[in-house]
Each structure stands twice: as C-alpha cells, then as structure tokens.
N, C-alpha and C positions, 0 to 999 in steps of 0.2 A: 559568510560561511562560518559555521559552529568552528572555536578553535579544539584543537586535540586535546582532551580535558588531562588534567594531571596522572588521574587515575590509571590510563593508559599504560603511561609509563611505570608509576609505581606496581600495575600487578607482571608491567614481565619478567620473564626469569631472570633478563640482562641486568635488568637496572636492580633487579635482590641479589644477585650473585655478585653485582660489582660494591655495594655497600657490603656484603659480608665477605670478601676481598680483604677489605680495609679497616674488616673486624669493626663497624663500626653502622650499624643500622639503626634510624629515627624511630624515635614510637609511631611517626605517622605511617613509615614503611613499614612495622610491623603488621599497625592495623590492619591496613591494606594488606599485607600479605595473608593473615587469618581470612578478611572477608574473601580473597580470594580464593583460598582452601575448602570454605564453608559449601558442600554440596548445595544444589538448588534442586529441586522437584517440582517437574511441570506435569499439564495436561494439555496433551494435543487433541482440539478438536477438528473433524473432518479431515481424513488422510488417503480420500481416493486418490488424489493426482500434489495437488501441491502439496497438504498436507503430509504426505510419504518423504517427500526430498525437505523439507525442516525438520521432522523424524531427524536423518543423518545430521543434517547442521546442527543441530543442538547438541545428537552426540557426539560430536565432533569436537566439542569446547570441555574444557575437563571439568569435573566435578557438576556433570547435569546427568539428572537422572530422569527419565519418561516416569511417571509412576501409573498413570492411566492415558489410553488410548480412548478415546469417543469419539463413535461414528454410528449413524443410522442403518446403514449398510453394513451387515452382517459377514460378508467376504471380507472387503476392505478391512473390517475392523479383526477378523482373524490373520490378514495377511500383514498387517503394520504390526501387532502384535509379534507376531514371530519374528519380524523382521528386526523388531525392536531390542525381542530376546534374545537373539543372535548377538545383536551388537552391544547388549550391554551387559549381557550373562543373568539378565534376572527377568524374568518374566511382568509385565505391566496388568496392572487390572483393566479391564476391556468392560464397558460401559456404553449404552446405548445414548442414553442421558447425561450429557456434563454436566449438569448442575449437580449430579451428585455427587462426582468428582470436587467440583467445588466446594462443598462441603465438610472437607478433609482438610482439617487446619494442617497438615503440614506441607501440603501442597504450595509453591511459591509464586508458579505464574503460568498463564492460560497461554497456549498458542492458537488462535482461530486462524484456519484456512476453512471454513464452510462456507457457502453459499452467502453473496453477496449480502442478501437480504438478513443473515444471524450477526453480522460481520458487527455493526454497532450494539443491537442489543447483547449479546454476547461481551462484549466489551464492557459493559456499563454491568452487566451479571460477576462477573470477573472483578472489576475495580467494589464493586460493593460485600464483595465476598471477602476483600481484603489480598485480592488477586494481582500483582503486576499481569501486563497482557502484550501481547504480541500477537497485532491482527493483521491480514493480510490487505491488501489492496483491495476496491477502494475503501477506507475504511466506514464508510454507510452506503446508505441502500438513499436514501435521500438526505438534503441540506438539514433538517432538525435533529435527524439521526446524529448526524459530525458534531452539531455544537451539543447535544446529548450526553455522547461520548468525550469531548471538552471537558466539562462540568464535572464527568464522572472521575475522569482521574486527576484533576483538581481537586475536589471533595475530599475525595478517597487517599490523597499524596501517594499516587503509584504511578509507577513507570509505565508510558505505552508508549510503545513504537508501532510506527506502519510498516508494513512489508515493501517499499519502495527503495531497498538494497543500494541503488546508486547513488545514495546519500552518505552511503559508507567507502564507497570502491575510492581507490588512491588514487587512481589518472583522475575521475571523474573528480575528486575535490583537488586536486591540482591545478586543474582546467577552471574550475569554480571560482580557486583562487586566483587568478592569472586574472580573471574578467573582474574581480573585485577590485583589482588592485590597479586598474587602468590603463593593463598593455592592449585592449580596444580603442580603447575613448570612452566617450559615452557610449551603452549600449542600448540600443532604438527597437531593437526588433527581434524576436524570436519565431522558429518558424518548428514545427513538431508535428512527426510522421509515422504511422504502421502501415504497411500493409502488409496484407495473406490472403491466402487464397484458400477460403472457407469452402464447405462443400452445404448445397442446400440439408435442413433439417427438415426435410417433408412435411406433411400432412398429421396432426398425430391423431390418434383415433382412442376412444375408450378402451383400457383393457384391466384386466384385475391386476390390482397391486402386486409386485411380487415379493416372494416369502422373503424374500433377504433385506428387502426397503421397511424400514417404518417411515408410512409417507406422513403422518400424520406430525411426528418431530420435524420431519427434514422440512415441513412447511413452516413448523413451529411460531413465530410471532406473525406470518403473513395472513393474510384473511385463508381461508381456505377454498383449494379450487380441485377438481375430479380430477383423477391421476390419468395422464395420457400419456402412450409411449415415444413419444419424442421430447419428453423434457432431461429425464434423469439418466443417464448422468453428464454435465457439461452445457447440454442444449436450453439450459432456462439461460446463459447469458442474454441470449437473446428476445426475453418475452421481458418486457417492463415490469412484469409480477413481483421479479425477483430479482432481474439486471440492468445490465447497466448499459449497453449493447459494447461497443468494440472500445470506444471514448474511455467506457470505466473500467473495461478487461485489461488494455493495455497502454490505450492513450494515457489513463494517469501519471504511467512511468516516466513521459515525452514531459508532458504540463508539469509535473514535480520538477523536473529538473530546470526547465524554461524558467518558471516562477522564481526559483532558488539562485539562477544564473543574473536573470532580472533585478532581483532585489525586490519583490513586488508581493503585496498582499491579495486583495480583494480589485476584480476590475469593477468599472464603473460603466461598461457599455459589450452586451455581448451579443454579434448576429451570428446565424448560422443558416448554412444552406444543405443541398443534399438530398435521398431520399434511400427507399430500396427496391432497387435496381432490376439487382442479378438474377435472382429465383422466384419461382412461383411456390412460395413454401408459408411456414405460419411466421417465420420470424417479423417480430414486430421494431425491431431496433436497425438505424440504418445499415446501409452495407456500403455506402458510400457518405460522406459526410465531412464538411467543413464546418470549422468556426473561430471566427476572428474573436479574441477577447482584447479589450483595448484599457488601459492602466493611464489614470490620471485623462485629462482636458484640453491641457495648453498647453503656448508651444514653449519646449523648454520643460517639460514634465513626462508628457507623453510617453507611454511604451506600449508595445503589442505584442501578443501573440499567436501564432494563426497554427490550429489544427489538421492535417489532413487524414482521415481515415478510409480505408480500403480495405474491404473485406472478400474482394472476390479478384481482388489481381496483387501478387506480391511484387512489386516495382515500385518500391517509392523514389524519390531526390536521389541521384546519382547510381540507381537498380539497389540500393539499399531497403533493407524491410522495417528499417526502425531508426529514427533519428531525430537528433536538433542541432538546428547551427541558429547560432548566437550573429548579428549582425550591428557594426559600432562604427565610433569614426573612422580611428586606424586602421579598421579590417574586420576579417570573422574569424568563426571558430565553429566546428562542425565535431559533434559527439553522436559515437556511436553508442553499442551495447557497455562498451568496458574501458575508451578512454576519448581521445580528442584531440584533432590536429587545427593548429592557429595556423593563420595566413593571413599574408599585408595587404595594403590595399590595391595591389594590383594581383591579388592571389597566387601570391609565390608564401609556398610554405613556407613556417619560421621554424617553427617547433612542432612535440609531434609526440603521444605516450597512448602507446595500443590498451595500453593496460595489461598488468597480468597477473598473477595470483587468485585467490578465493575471496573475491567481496563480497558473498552471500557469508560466507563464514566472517568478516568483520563485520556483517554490520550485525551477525545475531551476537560477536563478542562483545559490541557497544552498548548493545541494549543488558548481557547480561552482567556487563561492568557496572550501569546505571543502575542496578539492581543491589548490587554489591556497594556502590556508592556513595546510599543513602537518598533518604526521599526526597532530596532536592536535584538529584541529576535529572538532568533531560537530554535524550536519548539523539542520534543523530537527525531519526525521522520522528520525532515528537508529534505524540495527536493533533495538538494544533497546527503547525504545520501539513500535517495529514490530512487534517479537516478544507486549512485552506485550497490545500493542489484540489484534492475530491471534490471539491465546491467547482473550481472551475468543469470537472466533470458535469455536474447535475447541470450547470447555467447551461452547458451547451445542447444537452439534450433536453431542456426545457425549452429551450429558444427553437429548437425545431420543432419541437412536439406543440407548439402554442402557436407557429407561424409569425415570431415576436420577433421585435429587438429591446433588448432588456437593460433598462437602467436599473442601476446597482448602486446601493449606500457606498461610497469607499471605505468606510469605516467596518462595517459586516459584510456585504454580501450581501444584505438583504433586497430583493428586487423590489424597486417601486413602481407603484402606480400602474398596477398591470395583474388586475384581480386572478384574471383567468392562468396564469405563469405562475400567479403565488400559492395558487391551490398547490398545485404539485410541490411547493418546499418541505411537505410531510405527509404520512401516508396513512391509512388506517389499518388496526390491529387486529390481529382475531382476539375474540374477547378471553380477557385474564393474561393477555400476553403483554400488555403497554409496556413500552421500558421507563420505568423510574431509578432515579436517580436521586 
C-alpha cells in the first residue's frame, strides 16, 4: 500500500500553523506552502453525468480554477458551465473541441470523464500537451490503449491518476493495510461483485443526428458508425464499439481494489463464463458474467480472483450490490462502497470502519498534491496501476468474447499463444485519429 507521502502533511494548515507557532518554518515547508497557494487551471472534458460531480470536486479543493468546460453536447456543455459559474464566480470558456483547450499554455491538467473509448487517447493528447491528466475509469478502451497511456506519462513526467477513488478513502487503505501487514495470514483468494438491475436498451433505429450532439467528435478516434437512437447518452456502455460492458463500468472498482489487497500484478491464466441473458435488445456486452483470474502456478504462490457480474438483478454476496472480501489463513475481510469489516476464522467479527468523510475529495486532493509535488510524485491511483486493474478488465472480456482460456506473460499481461484473443489487445482508428505518443 502507497505510504501517505510527506506532502500531505506539509501542505495542511495544521502542520503550517503549528511550525509558525514556534516561529519557526523549514524552507521545505515554505516551498510546499507556495506550491500549495499556487492556483491550478484545468479542463474538464465530458460533463453529462460524471463529469458534472468532478466539476464540484475539483472546486472544492482551493486554489483550482475550471478555465474551460468541453463537451460535444451542447446542453450539457451550457449546464456545467453555469454550474461552474455559480461556484466559482467567473465564468469558464465552453468548447466543443478540448484539444483546443489544450492548447492554452496556462492550463495545468485535463480531467477526462468522456466516453470510454476517448479515455486513453485523450490521455496521451493531455500528457503530450504537457497536460497532468485525470481520467476516469476504465482508463482505455483496450490493453494497447493502457500501455499507450503508460508510456505517455512517463515520456511526458506528468501526473495521472485513474478515477478509482478507493485508493484514496481512509477505511479502505486501512483495511489495505491491515491485509499487508498479516492480521489474515496469507491471503489466497479474492472474490469481487456488482450487481443492478439494468433496464433493456431496445432496438435502435436510424434517426437524424440531433442539433445539440456533434456525433462526429463524440466518436472522435473510433472508426465511425451511423448515429442511432439508442446509443447517446450512457447506452454505448454496452456496444463493444465504445465499452466496456459492466466488467469496465464498474467491475474495475472491485478488481482494483482486489489486485491492490492481493499484492498482485498481471495474471497468468484467465477463464470466463456467462452470457446475455435478460433482454431481447442490441446490447452486445454480458449481463451476466463471471471470470476467474488466477496469479502465479504453484503451490505456495498462488492467488485468485473471481468476478461476478449481474446486470439485471441487484443481489449480490450477502443482498449487497457491490463488494469484495479478501479470504486468508486467520480469516477474511469483506469491503464495501467506503470501508471493511475483518472477521476470525470462525467469522466472528474483529474490527470494523464503515468509512466516513469525502474520499472522492481526497483522492482528487492526492492527485492535486502530486501536481504540486513535483514530476516525480505518483498519485494514489497512478496509470500504471490503472493500466494494470483495466487489463484484468479487457482479459476477461476477451476470454468470453473468444470462447478462450488465456495464458498470460506474468511479466506484461500479454496473452500467448492464442492468435484469435490477441486480435482484440488493440483496436483500429478512424483515420488521422492514431494515438501517438
């Protein structure tokens, strides 16, 4: 578990108020104190639905300013706008196109919440802009996409965080550390669950674009395909075009934190079962779905973790709709949305932290500490990191979509020996759109 970097402490008010107490402040706490004073100026791209609620979170941290709002959607982009004005007293320039946002050197860092599929290139346009970035979950659209986005803010020494928040909440890295530190045992097994209860997305049919969409951006680096009324807005999670189905909507959040609990990189063996079920509709992505990913060979290395996805019934592990419990010598550990109760091996509770406070607001603090910190901080949820939890996304929905079971480099992630599953580690572009890096 990342330890709480010094920074932290040096920019809050406690630890400056109590050195100037004592009349008596480092030049390191000065530094730290300026970088923290130093306003930052983002761009938020995409602000229908997530993008709106980081809007708040960002203004909620001091000294951050929105300077432009971008979105393809014309409502959306007038309603964040105002929304933005209200809260920060100064009106943001509103932009169809972030890239030209980008192009405003005093801009300091990108937020992507758009559509799955902009989520890396966007990223890798940001980091080479000289952008720090803040992209939302999953952070690509496929596995070349991740190590893409990798490379990019390596290159580039900029900060990226993924939007997977419970790398920051307090119960949940308390829990973290509790499993690190061996009041489990060894820990053998992880088990990670959604469900909800979706409604079908019908049939979609041709219809003319409407005036407030530019469909043409909002497909932007995907190949392009004729606008139908059941994709925009929300319903392409489900079309492989652009998503990811439930695994990359929401499973990520389970698998990050599993992976992070585990201590575990890349697996080495992934099956999966499943199908779609529930509706007679266009979605292409399960609605029911398992997949075991399994870490290491032998015995004495070994670890697992197993997915469950449900998209038309909200019951998961104990009528919960979202979890993981950790399973070890001495006992388990079972997390929810915001913290995690440990139990012995005869499951009698030990301990026990619901969680509380605002961990969407630390972990955008961490990232914009890491900002402030210098180009060597790495953020709670660091791309790589991001890249590897997202990777366990993609294997599992290649391993159904190929009928496989997928051996895997431990080293990358990269699948072997299984032409037909490696096609899909990358996607193709509409042309002029490649992301380089």
């Amino acid at each position: 578990m990342p330890a709480l970097p010094r920074r932290e402490f040096l920019q809050s008010s406690a630890t400056l108020a109590a050195a100037g107490a004592f009349g008596v402040m480092s030049e390191q706490a000065v530094a730290q104190s300026k970088a923290a004073s130093d306003k930052l100026t983002a761009v938020v791209m995409g602000v229908n639905g997530r993008g709106g609620a980081l809007c708040s979170s960002f203004l909620g941290q001091s000294n951050v300013e929105i300077a432009y709002i971008a979105d393809v959607d014309s409502n959306a982009l007038d309603r964040a706008s105002k929304s933005v004005a209200d809260r920060q007293g100064k009106s943001p320039q509103g932009v169809v196109d972030f890239r030209k946002a980008l192009d405003d050197k005093s801009v300091d860092f990108l937020v992507c919440a758009a559509p799955n599929h902009w989520h890396a290139p966007a990223t890798i346009l940001g980091c080479s802009a000289g952008k720090h970035v803040y992209v939302e979950k999953p952070c690509s659209h496929n596995p070349q996409e991740g190590e893409w986005a990798v490379e990019a803010a390596r290159k580039n020494k900029r900060v990226v965080q993924m939007g997977s928040q419970r790398r920051s909440y307090a119960a949940i890295r308390e829990g973290i550390a509790k499993l690190h530190a061996g009041e489990l045992g060894k820990v053998l097994y992880a088990r990670t669950w959604y469900a909800n209860r979706r409604l079908e997305i019908g049939h979609g049919k041709p219809a003319d674009i409407p005036t407030w969409l530019n469909w043409e951006l909002w497909q932007g680096p995907a190949p392009e395909k004729p606008y139908l009324d059941n994709i925009v807005h929300y319903k392409w999670h489900w079309k492989w075009h652009w998503g990811n189905g439930e695994l990359g909507n929401n499973g990520i959040h389970a698998l990050d934190v599993a992976r992070w609990g585990l201590g575990v990189d890349y697996a080495t063996r992934v099956s999966a079962g499943g199908g779609k079920y529930r509706w007679d509709d266009d979605q292409e992505t399960l609605d029911t779905h398992l997949v075991a990913f399994d870490f290491g060979d032998k015995q004495g290395d070994g670890k697992t973790i197993l997915w469950e996805g449900l998209s038309w019934s909200d019951y998961g592990p104990g009528g919960s709709t979202f979890g993981v419990s950790f399973h070890g010598e001495k006992g388990s550990m079972v997390m929810g949305d915001n913290g995690y109760t440990l139990y012995d091996e005869k499951n009698k509770e030990v301990s026990k932290d619901p969680g509380k406070g605002d961990g969407m607001a630390a972990h955008v603090a961490n990232f914009l500490a890491c900002i402030r910190g210098g180009q060597d901080e790495r953020p709670n949820a660091d791309i790589e990191d991001g890249h590897k939890s997202t990777l366990l996304c993609h294997l599992g929905n290649i391993a159904v979509r190929t009928s496989s079971v997928l051996t895997c480099d431990p080293k990358t992630g990269h699948i072997l020996n299984n032409e037909k599953a490696a096609a899909l580690w990358k996607r193709e572009y509409r042309p002029g759109w490649e992301p380089k890096v």
